[in-house]
Backbone bond lengths (Angstrom), bond angles and torsions (degrees), N, CA, C in turn:
res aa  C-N    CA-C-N  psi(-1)  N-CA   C-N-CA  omega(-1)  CA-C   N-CA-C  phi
1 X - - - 1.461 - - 1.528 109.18 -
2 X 1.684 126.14 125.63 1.006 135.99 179.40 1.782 100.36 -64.76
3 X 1.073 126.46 123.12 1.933 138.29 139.78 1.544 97.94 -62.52
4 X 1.156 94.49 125.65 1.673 119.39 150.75 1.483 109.16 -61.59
5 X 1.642 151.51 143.18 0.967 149.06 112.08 1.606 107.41 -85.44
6 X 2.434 82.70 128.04 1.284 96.57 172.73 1.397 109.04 -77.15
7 X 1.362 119.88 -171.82 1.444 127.43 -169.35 1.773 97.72 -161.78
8 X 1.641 93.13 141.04 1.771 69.86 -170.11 1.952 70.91 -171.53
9 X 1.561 96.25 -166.36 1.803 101.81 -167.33 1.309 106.69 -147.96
10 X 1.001 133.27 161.25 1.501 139.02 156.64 1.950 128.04 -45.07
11 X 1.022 98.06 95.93 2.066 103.80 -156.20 1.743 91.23 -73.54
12 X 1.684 84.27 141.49 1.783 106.46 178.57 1.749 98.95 -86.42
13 X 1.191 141.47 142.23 1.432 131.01 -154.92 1.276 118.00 -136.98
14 X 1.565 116.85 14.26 1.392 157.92 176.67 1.551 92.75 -47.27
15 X 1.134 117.50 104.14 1.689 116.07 170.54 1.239 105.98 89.71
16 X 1.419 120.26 40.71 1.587 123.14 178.50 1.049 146.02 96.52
17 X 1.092 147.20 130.47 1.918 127.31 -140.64 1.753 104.55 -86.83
18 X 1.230 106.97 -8.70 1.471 111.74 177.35 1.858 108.99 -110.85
19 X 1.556 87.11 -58.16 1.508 73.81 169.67 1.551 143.07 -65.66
20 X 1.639 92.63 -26.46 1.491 96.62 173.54 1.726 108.43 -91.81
21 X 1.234 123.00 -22.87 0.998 114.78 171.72 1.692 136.09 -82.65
22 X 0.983 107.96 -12.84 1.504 137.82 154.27 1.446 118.13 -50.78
23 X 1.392 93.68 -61.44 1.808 109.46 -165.38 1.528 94.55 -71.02
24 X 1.520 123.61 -57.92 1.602 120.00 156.53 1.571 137.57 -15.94
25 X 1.332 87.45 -51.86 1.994 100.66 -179.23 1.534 103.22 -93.05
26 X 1.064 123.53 -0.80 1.993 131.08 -178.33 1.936 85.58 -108.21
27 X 1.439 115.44 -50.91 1.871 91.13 165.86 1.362 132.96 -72.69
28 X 1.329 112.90 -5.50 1.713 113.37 178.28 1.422 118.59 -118.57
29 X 1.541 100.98 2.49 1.862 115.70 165.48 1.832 80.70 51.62
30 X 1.470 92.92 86.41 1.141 109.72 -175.24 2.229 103.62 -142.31
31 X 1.847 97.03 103.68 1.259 73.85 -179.44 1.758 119.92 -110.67
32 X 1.675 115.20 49.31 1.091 116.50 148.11 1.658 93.02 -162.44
33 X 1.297 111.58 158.68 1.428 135.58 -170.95 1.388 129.30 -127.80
34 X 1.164 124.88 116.77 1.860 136.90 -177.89 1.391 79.88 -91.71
35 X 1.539 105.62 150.97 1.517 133.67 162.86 1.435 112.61 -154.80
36 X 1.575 133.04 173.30 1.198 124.57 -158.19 1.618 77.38 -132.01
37 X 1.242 118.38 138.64 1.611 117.24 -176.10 1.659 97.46 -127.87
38 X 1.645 99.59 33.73 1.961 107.33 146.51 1.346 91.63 176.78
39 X 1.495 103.27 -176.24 1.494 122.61 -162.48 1.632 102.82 -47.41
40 X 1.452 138.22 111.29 1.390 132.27 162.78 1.966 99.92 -47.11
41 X 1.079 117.52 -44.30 1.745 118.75 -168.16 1.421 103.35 -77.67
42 X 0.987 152.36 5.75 1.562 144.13 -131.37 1.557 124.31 -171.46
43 X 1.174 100.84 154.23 1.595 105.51 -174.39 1.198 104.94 -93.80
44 X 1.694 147.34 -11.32 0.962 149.46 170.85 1.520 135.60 -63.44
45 X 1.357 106.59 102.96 1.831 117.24 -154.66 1.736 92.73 -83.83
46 X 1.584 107.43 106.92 1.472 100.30 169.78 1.711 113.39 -92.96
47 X 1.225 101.84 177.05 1.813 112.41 177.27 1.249 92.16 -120.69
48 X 1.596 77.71 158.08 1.671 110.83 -175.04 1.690 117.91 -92.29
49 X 1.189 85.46 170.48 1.637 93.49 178.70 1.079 123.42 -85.02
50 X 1.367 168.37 33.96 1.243 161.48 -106.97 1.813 133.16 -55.04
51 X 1.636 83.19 -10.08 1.543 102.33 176.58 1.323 106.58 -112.57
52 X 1.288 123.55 -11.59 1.522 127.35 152.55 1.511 123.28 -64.95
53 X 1.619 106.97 -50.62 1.179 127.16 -173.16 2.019 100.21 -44.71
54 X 1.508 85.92 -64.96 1.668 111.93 178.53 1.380 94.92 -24.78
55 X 1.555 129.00 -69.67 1.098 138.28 -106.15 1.376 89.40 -103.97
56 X 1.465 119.14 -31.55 1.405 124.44 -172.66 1.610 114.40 -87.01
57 X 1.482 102.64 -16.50 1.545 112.52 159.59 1.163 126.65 -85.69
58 X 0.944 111.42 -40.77 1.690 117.70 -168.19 2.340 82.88 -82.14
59 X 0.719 139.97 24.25 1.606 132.38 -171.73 1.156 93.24 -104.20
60 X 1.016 141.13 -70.38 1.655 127.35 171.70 2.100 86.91 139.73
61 X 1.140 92.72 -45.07 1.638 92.95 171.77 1.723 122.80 -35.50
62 X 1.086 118.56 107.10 1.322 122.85 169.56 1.598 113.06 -45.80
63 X 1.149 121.75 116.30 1.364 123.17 168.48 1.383 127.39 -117.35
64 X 1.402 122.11 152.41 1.676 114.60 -163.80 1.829 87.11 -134.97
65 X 1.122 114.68 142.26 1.658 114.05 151.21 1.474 125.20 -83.90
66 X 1.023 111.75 159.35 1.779 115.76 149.41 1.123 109.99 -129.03
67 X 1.498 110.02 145.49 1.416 121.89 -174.00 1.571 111.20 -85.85
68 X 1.112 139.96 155.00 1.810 139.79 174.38 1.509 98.94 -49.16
69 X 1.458 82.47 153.47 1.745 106.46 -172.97 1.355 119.27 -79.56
70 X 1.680 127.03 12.47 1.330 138.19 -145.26 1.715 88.29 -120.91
71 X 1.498 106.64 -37.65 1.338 117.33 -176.82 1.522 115.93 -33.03
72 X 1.374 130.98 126.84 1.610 126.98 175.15 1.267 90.31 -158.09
73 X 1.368 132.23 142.57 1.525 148.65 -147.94 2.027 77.84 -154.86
74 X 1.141 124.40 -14.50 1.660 130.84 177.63 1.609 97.97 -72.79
75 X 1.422 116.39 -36.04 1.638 107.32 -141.63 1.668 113.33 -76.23
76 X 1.308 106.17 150.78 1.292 99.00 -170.25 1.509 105.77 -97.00
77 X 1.671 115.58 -4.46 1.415 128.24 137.26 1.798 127.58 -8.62
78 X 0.995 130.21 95.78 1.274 109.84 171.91 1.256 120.13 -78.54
79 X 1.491 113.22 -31.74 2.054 99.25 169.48 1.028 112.63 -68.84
80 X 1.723 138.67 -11.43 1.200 133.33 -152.11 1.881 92.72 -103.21
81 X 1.434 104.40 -41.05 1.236 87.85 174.56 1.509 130.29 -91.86
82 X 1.814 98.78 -2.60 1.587 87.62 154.40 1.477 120.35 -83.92
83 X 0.890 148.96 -20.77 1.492 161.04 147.07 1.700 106.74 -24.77
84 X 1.520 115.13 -63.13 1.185 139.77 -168.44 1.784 105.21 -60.96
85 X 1.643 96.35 -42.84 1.594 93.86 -178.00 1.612 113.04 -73.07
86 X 1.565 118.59 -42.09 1.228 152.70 178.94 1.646 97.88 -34.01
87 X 1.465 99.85 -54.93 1.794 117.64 -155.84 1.876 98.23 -85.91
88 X 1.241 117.81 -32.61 1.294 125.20 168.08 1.508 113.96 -53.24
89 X 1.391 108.61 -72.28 1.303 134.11 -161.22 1.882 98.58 -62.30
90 X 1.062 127.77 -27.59 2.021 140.51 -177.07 1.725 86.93 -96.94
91 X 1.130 142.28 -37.55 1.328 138.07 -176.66 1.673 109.07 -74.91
92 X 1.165 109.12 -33.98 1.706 106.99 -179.04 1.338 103.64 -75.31
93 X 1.516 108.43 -55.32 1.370 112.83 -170.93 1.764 103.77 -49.00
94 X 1.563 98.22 -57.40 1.989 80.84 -174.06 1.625 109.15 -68.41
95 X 0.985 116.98 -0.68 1.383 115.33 171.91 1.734 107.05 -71.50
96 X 1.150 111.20 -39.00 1.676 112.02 172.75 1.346 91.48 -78.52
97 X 1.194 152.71 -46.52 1.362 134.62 -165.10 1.424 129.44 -61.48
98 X 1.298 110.42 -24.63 1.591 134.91 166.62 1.298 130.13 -99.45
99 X 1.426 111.75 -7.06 1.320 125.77 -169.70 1.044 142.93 100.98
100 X 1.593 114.08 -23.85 1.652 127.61 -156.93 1.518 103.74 -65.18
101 X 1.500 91.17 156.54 1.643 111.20 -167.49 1.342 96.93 -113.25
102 X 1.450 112.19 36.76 1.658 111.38 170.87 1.345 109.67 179.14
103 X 0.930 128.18 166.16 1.668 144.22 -179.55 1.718 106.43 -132.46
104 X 1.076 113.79 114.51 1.832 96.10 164.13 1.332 110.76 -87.18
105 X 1.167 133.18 132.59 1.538 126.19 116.08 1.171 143.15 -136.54
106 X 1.270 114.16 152.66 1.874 131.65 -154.49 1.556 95.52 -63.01
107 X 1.238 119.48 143.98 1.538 119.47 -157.35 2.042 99.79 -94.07
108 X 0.942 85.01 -2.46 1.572 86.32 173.83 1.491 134.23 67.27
109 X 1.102 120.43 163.71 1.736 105.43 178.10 1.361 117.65 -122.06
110 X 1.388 129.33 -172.37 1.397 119.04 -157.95 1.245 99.83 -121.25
111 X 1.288 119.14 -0.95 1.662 140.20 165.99 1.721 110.92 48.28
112 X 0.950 130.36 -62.46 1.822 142.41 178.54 0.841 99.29 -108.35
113 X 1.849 147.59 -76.15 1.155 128.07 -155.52 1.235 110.98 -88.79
114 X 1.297 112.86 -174.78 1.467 121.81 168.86 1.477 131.60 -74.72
115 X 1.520 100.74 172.16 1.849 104.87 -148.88 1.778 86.89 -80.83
116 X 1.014 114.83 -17.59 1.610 121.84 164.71 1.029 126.62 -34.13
117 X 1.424 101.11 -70.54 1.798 133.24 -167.34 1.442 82.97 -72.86
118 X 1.131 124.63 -56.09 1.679 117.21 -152.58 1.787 102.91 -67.64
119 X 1.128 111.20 -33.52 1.535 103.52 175.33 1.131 122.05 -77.55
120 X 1.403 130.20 -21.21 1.332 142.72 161.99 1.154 130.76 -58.53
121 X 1.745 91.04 -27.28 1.776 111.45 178.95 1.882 95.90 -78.28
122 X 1.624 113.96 -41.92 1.251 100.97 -170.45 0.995 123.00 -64.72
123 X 1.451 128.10 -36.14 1.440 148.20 169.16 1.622 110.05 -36.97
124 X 1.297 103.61 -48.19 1.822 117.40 -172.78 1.335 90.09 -86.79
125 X 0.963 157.15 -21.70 1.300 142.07 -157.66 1.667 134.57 -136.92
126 X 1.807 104.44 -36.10 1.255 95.69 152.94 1.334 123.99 -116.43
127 X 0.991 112.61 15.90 1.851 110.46 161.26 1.504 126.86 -93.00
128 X 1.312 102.42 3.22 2.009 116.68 141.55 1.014 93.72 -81.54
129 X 1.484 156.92 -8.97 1.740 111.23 -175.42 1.497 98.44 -107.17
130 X 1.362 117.30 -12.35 1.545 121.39 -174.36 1.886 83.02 -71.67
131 X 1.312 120.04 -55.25 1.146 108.49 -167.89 1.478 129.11 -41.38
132 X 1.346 102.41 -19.37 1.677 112.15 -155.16 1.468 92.29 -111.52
133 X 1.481 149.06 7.70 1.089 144.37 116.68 1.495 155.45 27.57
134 X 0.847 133.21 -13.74 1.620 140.87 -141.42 1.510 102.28 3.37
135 X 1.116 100.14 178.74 1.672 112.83 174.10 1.121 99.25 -82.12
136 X 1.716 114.26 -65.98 1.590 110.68 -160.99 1.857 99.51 -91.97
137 X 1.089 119.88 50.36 1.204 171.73 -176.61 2.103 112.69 -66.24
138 X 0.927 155.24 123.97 1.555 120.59 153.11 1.891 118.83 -73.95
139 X 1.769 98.31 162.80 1.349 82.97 163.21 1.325 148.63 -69.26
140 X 0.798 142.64 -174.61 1.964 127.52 131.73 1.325 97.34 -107.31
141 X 1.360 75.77 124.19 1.773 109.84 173.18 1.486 101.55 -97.36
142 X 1.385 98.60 129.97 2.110 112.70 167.80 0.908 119.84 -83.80
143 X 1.126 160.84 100.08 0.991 172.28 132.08 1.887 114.54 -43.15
144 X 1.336 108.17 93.98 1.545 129.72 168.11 1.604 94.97 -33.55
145 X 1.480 96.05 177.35 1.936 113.94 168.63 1.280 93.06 -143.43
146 X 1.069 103.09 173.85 1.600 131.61 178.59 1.305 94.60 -60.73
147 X 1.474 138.75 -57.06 1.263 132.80 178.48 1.908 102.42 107.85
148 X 1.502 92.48 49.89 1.840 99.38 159.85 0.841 109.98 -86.62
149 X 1.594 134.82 145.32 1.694 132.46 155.07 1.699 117.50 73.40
150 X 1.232 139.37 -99.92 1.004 132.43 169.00 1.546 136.01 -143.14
151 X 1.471 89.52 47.07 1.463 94.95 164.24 1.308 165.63 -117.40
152 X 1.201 127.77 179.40 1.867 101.04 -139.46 1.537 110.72 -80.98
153 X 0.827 96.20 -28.95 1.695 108.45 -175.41 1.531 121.07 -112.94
154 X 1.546 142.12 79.98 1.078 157.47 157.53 1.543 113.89 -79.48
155 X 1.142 125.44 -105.12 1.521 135.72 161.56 2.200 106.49 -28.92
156 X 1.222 85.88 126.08 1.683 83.91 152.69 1.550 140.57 -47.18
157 X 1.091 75.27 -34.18 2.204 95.36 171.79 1.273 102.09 -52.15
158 X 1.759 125.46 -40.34 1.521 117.10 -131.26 1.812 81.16 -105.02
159 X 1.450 121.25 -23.43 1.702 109.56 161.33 1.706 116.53 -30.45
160 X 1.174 116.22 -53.99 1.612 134.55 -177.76 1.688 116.48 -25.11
161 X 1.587 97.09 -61.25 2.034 106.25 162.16 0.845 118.12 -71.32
162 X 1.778 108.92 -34.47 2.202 98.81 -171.41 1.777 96.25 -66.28
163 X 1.346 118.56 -62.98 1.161 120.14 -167.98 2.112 122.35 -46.34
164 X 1.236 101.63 -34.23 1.294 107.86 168.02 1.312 125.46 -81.65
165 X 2.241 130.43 -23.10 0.943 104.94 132.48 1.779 150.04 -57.16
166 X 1.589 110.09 -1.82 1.364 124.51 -173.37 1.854 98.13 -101.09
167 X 1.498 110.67 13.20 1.582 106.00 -170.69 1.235 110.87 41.94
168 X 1.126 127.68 57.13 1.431 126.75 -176.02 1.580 126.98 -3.96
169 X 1.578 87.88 86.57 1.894 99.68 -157.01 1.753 88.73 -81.31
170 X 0.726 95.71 -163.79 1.479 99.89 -159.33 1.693 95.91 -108.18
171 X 1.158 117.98 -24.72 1.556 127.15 -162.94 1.675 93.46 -83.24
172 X 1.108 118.15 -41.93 1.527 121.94 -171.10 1.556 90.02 -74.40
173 X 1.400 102.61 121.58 1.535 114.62 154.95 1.748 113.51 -141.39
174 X 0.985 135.39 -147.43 1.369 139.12 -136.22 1.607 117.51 -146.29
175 X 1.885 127.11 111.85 1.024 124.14 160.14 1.384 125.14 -99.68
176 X 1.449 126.84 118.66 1.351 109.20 -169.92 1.118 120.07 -115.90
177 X 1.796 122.61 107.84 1.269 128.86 179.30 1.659 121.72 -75.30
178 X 1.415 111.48 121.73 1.646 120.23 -148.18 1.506 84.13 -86.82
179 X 1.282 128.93 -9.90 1.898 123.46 178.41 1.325 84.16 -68.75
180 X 1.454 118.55 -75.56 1.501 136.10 -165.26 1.443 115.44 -12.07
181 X 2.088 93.15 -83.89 1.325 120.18 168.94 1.445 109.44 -33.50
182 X 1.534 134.41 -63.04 1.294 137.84 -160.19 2.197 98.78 -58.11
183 X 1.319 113.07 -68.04 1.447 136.08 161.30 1.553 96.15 -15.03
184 X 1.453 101.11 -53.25 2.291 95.29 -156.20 1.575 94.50 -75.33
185 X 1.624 121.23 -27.38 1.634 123.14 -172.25 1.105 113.62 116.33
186 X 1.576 116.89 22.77 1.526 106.67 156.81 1.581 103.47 -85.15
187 X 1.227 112.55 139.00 1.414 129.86 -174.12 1.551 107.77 -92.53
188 X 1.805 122.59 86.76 1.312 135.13 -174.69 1.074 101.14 -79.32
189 X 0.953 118.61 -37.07 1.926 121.91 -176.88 1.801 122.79 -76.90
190 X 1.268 98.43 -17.86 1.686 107.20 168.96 1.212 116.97 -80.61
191 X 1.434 116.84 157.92 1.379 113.39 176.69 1.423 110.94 -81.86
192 X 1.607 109.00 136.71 1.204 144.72 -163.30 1.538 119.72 57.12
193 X 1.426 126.71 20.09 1.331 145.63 -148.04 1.872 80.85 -82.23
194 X 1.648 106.73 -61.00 1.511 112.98 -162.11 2.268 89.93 -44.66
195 X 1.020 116.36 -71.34 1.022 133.31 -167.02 1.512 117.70 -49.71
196 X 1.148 108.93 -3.88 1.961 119.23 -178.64 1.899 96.45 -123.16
197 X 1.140 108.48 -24.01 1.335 109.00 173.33 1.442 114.19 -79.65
198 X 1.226 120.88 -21.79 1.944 143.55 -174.48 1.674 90.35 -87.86
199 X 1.350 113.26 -64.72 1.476 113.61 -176.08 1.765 130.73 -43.79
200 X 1.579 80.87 -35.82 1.614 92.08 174.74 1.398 107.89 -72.09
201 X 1.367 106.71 -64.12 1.475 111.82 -176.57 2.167 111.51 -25.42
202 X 1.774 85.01 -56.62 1.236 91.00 -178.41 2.006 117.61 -36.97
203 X 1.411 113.79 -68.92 1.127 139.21 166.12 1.794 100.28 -15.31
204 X 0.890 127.09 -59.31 1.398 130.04 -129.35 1.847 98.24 -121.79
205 X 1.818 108.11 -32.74 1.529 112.21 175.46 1.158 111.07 -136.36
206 X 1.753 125.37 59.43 1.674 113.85 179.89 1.196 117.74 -34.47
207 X 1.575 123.54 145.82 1.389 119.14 166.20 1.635 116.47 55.25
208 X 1.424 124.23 -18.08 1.234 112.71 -170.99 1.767 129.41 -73.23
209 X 1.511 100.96 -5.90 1.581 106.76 -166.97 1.208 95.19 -85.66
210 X 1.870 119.91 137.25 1.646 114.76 -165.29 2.249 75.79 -142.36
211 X 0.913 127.16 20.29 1.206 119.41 167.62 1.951 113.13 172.29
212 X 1.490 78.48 155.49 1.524 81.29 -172.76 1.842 113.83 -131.82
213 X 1.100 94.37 130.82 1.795 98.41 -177.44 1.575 106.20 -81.77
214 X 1.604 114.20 114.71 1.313 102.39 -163.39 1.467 99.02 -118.97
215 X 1.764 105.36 103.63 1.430 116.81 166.10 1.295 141.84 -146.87
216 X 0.845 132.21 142.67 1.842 141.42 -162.64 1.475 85.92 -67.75
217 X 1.389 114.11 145.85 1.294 131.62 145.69 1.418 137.56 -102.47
218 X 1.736 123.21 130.73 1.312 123.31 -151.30 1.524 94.36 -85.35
219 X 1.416 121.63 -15.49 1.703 104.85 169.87 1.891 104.87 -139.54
220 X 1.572 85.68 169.55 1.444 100.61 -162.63 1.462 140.01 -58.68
221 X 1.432 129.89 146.24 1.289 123.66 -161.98 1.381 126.58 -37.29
222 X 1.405 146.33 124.51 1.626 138.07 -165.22 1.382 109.07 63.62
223 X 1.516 125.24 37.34 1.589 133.18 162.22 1.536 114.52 -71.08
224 X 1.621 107.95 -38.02 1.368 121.35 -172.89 1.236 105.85 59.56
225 X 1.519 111.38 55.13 1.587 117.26 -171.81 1.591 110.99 -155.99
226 X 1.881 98.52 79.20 1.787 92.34 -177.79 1.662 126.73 -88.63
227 X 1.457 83.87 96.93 1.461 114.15 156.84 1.394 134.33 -91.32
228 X 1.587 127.57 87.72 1.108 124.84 -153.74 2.031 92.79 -73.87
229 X 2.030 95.61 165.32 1.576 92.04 170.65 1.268 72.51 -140.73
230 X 1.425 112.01 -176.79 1.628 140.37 171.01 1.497 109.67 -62.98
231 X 0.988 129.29 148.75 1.572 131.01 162.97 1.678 119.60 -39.59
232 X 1.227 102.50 104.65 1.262 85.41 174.81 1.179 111.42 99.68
233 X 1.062 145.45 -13.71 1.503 155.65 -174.76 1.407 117.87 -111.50
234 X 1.597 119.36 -26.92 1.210 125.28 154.90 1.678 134.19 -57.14
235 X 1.502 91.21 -142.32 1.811 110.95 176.10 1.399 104.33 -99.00
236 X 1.462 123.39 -27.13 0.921 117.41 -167.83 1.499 133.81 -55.42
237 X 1.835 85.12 -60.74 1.710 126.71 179.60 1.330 109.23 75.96
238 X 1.329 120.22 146.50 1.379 134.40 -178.33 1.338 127.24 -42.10
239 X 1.854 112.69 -23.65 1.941 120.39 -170.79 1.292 87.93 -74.65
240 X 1.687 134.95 -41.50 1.225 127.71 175.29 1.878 133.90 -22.48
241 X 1.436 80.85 -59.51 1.638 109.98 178.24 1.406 112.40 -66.51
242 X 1.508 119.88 -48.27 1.749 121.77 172.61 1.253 97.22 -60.91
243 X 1.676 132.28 -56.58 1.220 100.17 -161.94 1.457 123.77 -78.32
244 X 1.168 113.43 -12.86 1.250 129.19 165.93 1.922 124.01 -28.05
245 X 1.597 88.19 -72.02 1.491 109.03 165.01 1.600 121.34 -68.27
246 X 1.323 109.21 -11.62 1.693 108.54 166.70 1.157 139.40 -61.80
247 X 1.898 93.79 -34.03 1.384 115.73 -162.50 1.368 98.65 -87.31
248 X 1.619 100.31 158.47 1.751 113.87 -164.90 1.455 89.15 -84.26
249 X 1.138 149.65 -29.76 1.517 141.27 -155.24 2.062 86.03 -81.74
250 X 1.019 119.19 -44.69 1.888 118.57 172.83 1.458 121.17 -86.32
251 X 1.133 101.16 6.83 1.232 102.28 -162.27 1.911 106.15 -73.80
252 X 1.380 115.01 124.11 1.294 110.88 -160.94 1.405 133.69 83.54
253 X 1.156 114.90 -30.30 1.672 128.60 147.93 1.072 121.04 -11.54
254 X 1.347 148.80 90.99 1.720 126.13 169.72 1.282 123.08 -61.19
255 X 1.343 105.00 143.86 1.418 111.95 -172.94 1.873 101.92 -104.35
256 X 1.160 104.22 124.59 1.623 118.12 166.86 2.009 124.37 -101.14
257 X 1.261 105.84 94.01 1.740 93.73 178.83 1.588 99.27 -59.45
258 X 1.550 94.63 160.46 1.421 107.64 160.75 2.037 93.86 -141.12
259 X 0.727 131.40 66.47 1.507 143.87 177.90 0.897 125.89 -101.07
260 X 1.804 121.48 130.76 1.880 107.96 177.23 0.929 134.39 -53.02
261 X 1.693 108.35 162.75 1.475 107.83 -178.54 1.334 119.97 97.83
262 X 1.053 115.86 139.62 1.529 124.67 173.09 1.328 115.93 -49.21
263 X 2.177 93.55 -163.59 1.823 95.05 -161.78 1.759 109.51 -59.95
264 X 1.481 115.04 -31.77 1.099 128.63 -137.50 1.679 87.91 -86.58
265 X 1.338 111.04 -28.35 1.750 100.78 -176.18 1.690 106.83 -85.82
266 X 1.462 100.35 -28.05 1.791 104.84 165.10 1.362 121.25 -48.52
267 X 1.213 110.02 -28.24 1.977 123.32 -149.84 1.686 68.30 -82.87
268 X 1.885 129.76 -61.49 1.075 114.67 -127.95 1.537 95.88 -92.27
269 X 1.098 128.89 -37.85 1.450 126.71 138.07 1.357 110.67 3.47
270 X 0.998 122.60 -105.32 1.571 139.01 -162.83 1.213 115.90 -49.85
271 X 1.839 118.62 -35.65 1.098 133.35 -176.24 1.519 120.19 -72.30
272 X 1.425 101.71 -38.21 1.195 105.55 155.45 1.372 142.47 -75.36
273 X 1.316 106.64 -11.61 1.635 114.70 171.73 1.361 109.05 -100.08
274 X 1.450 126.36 0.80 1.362 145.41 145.88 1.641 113.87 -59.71
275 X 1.227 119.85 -24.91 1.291 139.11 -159.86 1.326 103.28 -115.66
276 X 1.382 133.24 -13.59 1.454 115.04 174.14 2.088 79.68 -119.91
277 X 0.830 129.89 17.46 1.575 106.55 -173.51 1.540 80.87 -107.75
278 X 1.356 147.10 -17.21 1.272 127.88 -139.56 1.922 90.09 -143.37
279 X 1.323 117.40 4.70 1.520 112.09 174.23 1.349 115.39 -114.30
C-alpha cells in the first residue's frame, strides 16, 4: 500500500495561530503546517487563545511546533538551561493545546563543557519532561544542526548517544533537516548518498523519524553552514528530494519547507515537491 507524504511549510501567524495560520497554509497549498506558538527570538512564554487553539484542532490540518532558537538543554548555563526547560515544558503543553503531533527542538550544543557533561545533563534533565507527556500527547522531535562549534547532534550517527542518554523514551523521536544533514556531510546530492544517509538514520533511530525539514542548501556538503535555499536552487538539487520521499525508511514522513522568501516562493516550493512526490 502506497503512504501519501504530506507536504506543507512553516505558517506566518499574523492574525492568530489558526486564523493566520490557516489562511497561510490555504495561500501556499500547504497540507500540513509548523508554527511557533511564542517568540522564535525570545524567552517570553506567551498563551494561547482558546478559540484559536480550538480552531487549529478541530482544522483537520496536521500541525507540528518548533520551539525558540535560544533553546539548549547542552548549556552548561544554568539560566539558560532553566529557561530552556521552562520554554520546552509551555511548548509541549501548547503543543497538546492545538493538537500537534510534534514539538521541534534543535538538539543543542555543549558549548564549554564536554559532550559528556552535556549528555548527562540531558539524561537529568530532559527525560523528566518526556516523562510528563501524555500519551495521546505530541512528540519532541530532535532536530540535528549542521554541526558548527559544539554540537551534539550534526551527523545522524551522533542521534545514537543523545537518544540513549534519553533511554530511548518513546516520546523522543526525530526531525531531520536535509540543509543540516547535507552541512554535517551526508552527501544528498551523490548518488545513493540520500539512501546511506536514511540507512544510517535507520541503524541508530528505528521508526523514530516523524518529520522532515525539507531544504536546499546555499553552500556545500560538510560546510557546517545552515543556510537554507529553495528546492532546487541549491547544492542539493531536486533528485535529492524524490529520492528522499521514495525511500521506505521516509516513506510517509511529512515534509515541512522552511525556505526563503515569501508566500509566493513557499507556494513554489511545495508545489514542486508536490511534483516530484506525485510523478
Amino acid at each position: 500500500m502506497t503512504v501519501t507524504t504530506l507536504i506543507g511549510g512553516h505558517a506566518l501567524v499574523a492574525g492568530g495561530l489558526a486564523t493566520g495560520g490557516l489562511r497561510y497554509a490555504a495561500e501556499i497549498e500547504a497540507e500540513i503546517i509548523q508554527v511557533f506558538v511564542t517568540n522564535p527570538r525570545g524567552w517570553a512564554l506567551a498563551e494561547g487563545k482558546p478559540s484559536e487553539d480550538a480552531a487549529l484542532r478541530e482544522s483537520g490540518v496536521p500541525v507540528f511546533v518548533h520551539t525558540p532558537y535560544l533553546v539548549n538543554m547542552g548549556s552548561p548555563s544554568a539560566d539558560t538551561l532553566e529557561k530552556s526547560i521552562l520554554t520546552i515544558r509551555h511548548n509541549l503543553r501548547r503543543g497538546v493545546e492545538v493538537g500537534a503531533l510534534g514539538v521541534v527542538v534543535h538538539t543543542g550544543s555543549a558549548v564549554s563543557q564536554s559532550r559528556d557533561d552535556a549528555l548527562r545533563q540531558l539524561h537529568e534533565q530532559l527525560l523528566p519532561l518526556l516523562e510528563e507527556i501524555p500519551d495521546d500527547g505530541p512528540d519532541l522531535l530532535l532536530e540535528p544542526m549542521a554541526g558548527q562549534g559544539q554540537m551534539l547532534c550534526a551527523t545522524v550517527q551522533d542521534l545514537g548517544p543523545y537518544l540513549e542518554a534519553l533511554e530511548h523514551h518513546p516520546k523522543a523521536n526525530v526531525c531531520l533537516d536535509t540543509c543540516h544533514a547535507y552541512a554535517a556531510g551526508h552527501d544528498l546530492a551523490a548518488p545513493g548518498g540520500v539512501a546511506a544517509m536514511l540507512e544510517a538514520l535507520h541503524e541508530v533511530a528505528p521508526g523514530r523519524l516523524k518529520l522532515i525539514h525539507a531544504n536546499d542548501s546555499k553552500d556545500v556538503c560538510g560546510s557546517k553552514k545552515d543556510r537554507h535555499e529553495n528546492i532546487g536552487a541549491g547544492h542539493i538539487g531536486t533528485e535529492a528530494f524524490a529520492e528522499l520521499m521514495r525511500h521506505p525508511v521516509a516513506a510517509g514522513v511529512p515534509l515541512c519547507i522552511e525556505t526563503p522568501g515569501k508566500a509566493d516562493k513557499h507556494r513554489d516550493d511545495i508545489l514542486l515537491l508536490k511534483k516530484l512526490r506525485d510523478g
